[in-house]
C-alpha positions as CSV (number, residue, x, y, z in Angstrom):
1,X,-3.2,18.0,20.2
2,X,-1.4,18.8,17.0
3,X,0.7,16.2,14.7
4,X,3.8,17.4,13.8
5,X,3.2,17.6,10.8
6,X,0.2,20.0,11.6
7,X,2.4,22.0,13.8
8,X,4.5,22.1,10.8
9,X,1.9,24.4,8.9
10,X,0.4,26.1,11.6
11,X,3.4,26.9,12.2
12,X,3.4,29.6,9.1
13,X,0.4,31.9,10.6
14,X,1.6,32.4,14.1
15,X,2.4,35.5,15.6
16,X,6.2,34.7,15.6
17,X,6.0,33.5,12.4
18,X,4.4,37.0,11.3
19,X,6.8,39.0,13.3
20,X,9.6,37.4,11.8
21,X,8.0,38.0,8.0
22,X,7.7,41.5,8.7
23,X,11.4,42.0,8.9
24,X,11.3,41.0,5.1
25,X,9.8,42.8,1.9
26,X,7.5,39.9,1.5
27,X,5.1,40.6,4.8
28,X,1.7,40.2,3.8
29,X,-0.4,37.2,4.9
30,X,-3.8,37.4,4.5
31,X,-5.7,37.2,7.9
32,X,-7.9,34.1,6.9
33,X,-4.9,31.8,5.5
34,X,-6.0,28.4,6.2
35,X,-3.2,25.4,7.7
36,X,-2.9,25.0,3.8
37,X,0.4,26.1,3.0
38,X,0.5,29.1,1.4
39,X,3.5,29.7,-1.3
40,X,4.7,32.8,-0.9
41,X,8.3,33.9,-1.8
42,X,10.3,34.7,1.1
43,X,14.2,34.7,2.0
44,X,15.6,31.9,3.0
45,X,16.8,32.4,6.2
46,X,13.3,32.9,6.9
47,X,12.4,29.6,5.8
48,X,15.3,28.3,7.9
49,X,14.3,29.6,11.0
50,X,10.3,28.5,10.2
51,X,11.7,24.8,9.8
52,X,13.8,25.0,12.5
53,X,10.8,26.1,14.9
54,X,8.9,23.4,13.0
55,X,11.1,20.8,14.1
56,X,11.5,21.7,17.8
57,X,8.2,21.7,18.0
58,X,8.3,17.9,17.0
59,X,11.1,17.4,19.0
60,X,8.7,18.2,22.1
61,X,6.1,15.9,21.3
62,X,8.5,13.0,21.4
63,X,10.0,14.1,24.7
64,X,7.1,13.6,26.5
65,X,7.4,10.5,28.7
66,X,6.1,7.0,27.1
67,X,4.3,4.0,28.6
68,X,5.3,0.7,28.6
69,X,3.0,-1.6,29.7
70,X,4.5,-4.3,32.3
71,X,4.0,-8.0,31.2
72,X,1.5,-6.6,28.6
73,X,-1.8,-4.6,30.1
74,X,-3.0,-7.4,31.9
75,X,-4.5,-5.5,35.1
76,X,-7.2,-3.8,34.7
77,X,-7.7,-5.8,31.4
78,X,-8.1,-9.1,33.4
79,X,-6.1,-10.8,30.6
80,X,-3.0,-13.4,31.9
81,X,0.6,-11.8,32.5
82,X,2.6,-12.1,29.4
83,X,0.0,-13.9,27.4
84,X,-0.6,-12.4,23.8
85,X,-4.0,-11.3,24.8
86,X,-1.8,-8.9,26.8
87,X,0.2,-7.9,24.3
88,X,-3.0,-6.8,22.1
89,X,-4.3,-5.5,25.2
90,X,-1.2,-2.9,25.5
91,X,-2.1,-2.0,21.9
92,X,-5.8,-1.3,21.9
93,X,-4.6,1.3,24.7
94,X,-2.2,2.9,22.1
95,X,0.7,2.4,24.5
96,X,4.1,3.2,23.4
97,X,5.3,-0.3,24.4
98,X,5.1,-4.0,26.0
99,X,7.2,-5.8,27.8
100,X,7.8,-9.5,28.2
101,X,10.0,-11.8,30.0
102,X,11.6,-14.7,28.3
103,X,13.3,-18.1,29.4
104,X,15.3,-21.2,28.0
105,X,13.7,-24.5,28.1
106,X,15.5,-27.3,29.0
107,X,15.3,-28.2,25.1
108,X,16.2,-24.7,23.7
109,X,12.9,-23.5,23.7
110,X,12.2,-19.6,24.3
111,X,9.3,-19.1,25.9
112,X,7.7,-16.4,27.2
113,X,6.6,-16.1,31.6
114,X,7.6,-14.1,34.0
115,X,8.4,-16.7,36.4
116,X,10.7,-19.1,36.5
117,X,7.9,-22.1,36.6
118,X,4.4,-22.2,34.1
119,X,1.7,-23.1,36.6
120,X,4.0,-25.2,38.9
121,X,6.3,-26.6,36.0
122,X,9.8,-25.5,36.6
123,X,10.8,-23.6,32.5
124,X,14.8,-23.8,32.7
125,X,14.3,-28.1,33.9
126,X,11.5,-28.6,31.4
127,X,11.1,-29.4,27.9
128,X,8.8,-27.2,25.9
129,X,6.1,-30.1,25.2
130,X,5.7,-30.3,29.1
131,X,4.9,-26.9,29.6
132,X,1.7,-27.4,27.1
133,X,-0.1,-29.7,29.9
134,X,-0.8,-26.4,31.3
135,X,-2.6,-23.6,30.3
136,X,-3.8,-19.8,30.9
137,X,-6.9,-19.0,32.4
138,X,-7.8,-17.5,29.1
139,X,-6.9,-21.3,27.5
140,X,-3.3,-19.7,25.8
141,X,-0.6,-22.0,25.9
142,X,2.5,-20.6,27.2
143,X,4.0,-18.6,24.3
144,X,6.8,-19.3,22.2
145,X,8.9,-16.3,21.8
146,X,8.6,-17.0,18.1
147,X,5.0,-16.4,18.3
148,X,5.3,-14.0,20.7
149,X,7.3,-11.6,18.0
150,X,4.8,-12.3,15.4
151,X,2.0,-11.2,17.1
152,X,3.8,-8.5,17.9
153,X,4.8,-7.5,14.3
154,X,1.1,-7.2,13.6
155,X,0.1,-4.6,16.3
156,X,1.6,-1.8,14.1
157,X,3.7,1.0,16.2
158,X,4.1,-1.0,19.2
159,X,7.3,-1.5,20.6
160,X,8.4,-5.3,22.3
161,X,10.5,-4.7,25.3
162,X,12.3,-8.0,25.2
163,X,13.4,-9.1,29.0
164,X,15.7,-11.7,29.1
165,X,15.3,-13.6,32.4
166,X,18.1,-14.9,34.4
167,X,18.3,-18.9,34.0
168,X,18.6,-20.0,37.3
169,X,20.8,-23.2,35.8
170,X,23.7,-20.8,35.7
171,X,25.6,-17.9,33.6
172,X,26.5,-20.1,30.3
173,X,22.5,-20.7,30.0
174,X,21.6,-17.4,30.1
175,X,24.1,-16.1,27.5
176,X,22.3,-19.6,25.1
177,X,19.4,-17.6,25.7
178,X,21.0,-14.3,24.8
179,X,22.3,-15.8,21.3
180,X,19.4,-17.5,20.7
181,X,16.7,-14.6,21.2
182,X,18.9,-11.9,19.3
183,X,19.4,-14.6,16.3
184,X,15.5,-15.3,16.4
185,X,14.7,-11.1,16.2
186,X,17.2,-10.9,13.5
187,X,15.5,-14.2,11.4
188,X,11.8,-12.3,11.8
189,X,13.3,-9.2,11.1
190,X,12.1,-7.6,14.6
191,X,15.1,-5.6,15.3
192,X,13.2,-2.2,14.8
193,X,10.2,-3.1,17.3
194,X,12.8,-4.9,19.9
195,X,14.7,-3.7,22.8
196,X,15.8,-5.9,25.0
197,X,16.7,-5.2,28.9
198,X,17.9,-7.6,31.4
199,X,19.1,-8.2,35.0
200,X,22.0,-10.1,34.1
201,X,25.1,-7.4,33.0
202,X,26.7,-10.1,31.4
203,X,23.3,-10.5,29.1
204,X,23.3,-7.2,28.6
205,X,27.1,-7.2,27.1
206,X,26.2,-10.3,25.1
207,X,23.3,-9.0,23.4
208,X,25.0,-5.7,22.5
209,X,28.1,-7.7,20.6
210,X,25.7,-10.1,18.7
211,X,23.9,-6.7,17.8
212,X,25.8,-3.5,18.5
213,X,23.2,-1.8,16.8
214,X,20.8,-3.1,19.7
215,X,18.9,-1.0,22.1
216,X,19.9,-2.4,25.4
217,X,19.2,-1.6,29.0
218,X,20.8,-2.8,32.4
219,X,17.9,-3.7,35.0
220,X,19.7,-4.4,38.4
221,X,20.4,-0.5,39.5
222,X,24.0,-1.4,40.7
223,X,26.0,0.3,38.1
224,X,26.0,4.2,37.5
225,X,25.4,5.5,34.3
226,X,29.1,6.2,33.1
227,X,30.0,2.9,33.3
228,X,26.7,1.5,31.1
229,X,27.9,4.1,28.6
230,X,31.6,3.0,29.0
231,X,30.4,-0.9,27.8
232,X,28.1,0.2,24.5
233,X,25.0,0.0,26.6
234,X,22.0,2.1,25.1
235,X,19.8,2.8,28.6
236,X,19.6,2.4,32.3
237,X,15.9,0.3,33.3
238,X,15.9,1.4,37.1
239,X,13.2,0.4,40.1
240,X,12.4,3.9,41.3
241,X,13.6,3.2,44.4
242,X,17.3,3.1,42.3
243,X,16.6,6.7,41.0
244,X,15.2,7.7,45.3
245,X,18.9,7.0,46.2
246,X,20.5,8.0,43.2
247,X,19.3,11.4,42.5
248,X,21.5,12.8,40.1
249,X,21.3,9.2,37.6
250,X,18.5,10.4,35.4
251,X,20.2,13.8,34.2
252,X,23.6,12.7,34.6
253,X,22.0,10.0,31.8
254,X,20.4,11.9,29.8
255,X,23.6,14.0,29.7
256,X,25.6,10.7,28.4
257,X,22.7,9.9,25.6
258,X,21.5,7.1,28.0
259,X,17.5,6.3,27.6
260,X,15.8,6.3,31.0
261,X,13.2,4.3,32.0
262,X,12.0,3.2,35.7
263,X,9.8,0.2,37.2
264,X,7.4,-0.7,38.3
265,X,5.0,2.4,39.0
266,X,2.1,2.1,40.0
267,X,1.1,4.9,42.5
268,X,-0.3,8.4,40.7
269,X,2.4,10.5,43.1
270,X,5.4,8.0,41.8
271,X,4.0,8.6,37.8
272,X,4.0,12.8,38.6
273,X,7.1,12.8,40.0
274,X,8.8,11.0,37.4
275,X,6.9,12.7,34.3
276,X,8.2,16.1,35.9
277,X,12.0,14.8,35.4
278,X,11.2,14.4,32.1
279,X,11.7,10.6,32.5
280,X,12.1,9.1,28.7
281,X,9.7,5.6,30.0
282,X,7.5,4.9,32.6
283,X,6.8,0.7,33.4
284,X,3.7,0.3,35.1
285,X,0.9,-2.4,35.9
286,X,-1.2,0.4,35.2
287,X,-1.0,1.9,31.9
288,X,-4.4,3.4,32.1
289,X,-3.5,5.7,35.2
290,X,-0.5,6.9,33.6
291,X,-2.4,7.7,29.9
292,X,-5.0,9.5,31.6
293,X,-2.0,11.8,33.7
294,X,-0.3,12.5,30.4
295,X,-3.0,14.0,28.8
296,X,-3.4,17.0,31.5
């Protein structure tokens, strides 16, 4: 497959590019040019039109649908959930993206698990020194989100989708959490590698006032996509099932600017379905399914 910035020079020996030469007085291009680009003078509307055809040609690549690998690739890599193993994991495949879930400690700790306990140690009741008397199979602690984000930083052109978990010790807890995670992306400078998504609409509010410039996407599928646009919200995060019942939600988004993204799809069928809607994300458990089905 092309670059864009090959499709950019190839660009100048195609048939429509010749075609549209021959309209001028400059017409000639030798049969053997080369992707080199070769300086001829030509009208500048010419030029125009080249770029222009250039550019939508880019704009193509980057609609194709992108994989974000759910709780890092941890499947088929036989790596914990959410560990950073998993995180490097999602990068050796060249994925687009990683997600994670974080929680509050009882001490103000963010920490990175999907569930609400660590290997039978209950996160939101616990103070971060507890949860290090248990480990991953792999022997990783549980993850502080600040370490998390830094090992993220150094997996080049990977994106961290940043879940913000639900505290289960109420509302006020989960907006602590809010403040505290967008505050620690800010300190590390993270901002252009995070989005953040979370089940909690009031999170999601929260996170876009501490950072309005904050990619942020509701996860519950309860509210339509008018209304996500109506608070400052960047994207709607859906289980497919939301998108089943809701037909018209993915163009009606895509109409409003909205990103799209669904979870979590794992079935071949699910992943062709949503790839022909021109979905912008796909999170799956199985990143490696949904590469290969991209690349036909």
């Amino acid at each position: 497959m092309r670059t864009g910035c090959d499709r950019l020079f190839f660009i100048f020996k195609t048939k429509r590019a010749r075609r549209l030469l021959s309209k001028t007085k400059y017409s000639s291009i030798p049969e053997n040019m080369n992707t080199t680009l070769y300086l001829y003078p030509m009208k500048k509307t010419v030029f125009v039109i080249l770029a222009t055809m250039a550019v939508m040609g880019i704009t193509e690549l980057n609609a194709q649908t992108k994989i974000i690998a759910h709780r890092g690739a941890f499947k088929n890599t036989k790596v914990p959930e959410n560990s950073i193993a998993s995180l490097k994991a999602a990068k050796d495949l060249n994925l687009w993206g990683s997600e994670y879930d974080v929680h509050l400690t009882k001490d103000n700790v963010l920490v990175v698990n999907h569930d609400n306990d660590f290997y039978g140690i209950d996160i939101a009741t616990a103070t971060y020194q507890e949860l290090l008397a248990k480990s991953h199979p792999n022997g990783e602690k549980i993850p502080t989100l600040e370490e998390y984000i830094k090992a993220g930083l150094k997996l080049k052109g990977l994106k961290l989708i940043l879940e913000l978990k639900t505290n289960k010790l109420g509302l006020e807890r989960t907006l602590e959490a809010a403040e505290k995670a967008v505050a620690l992306v800010k300190e590390l400078k993270a901002e252009k590698v995070t989005e953040y998504i979370a089940f909690s609409y009031d999170a999601c509010k929260k996170i876009h006032e501490l950072d309005p410039k904050a990619k942020v996407a509701y996860l519950n599928g309860d509210i339509a996509p008018d209304q996500i646009k109506k608070d400052g919200l960047t994207g709607i995060d859906y289980h497919l099932s939301v998108f089943t019942k809701n037909p018209t939600w993915l163009q009606e988004s895509k109409a409003l600017k909205l990103t799209t993204n669904a979870w979590t799809v794992n079935k071949e069928d699910d992943m062709k379905s949503l790839i022909s809607q021109k979905i912008d994300y796909i999170t799956t458990n199985e990143p490696e399914l949904l590469k290969t089905l991209l690349k036909k």
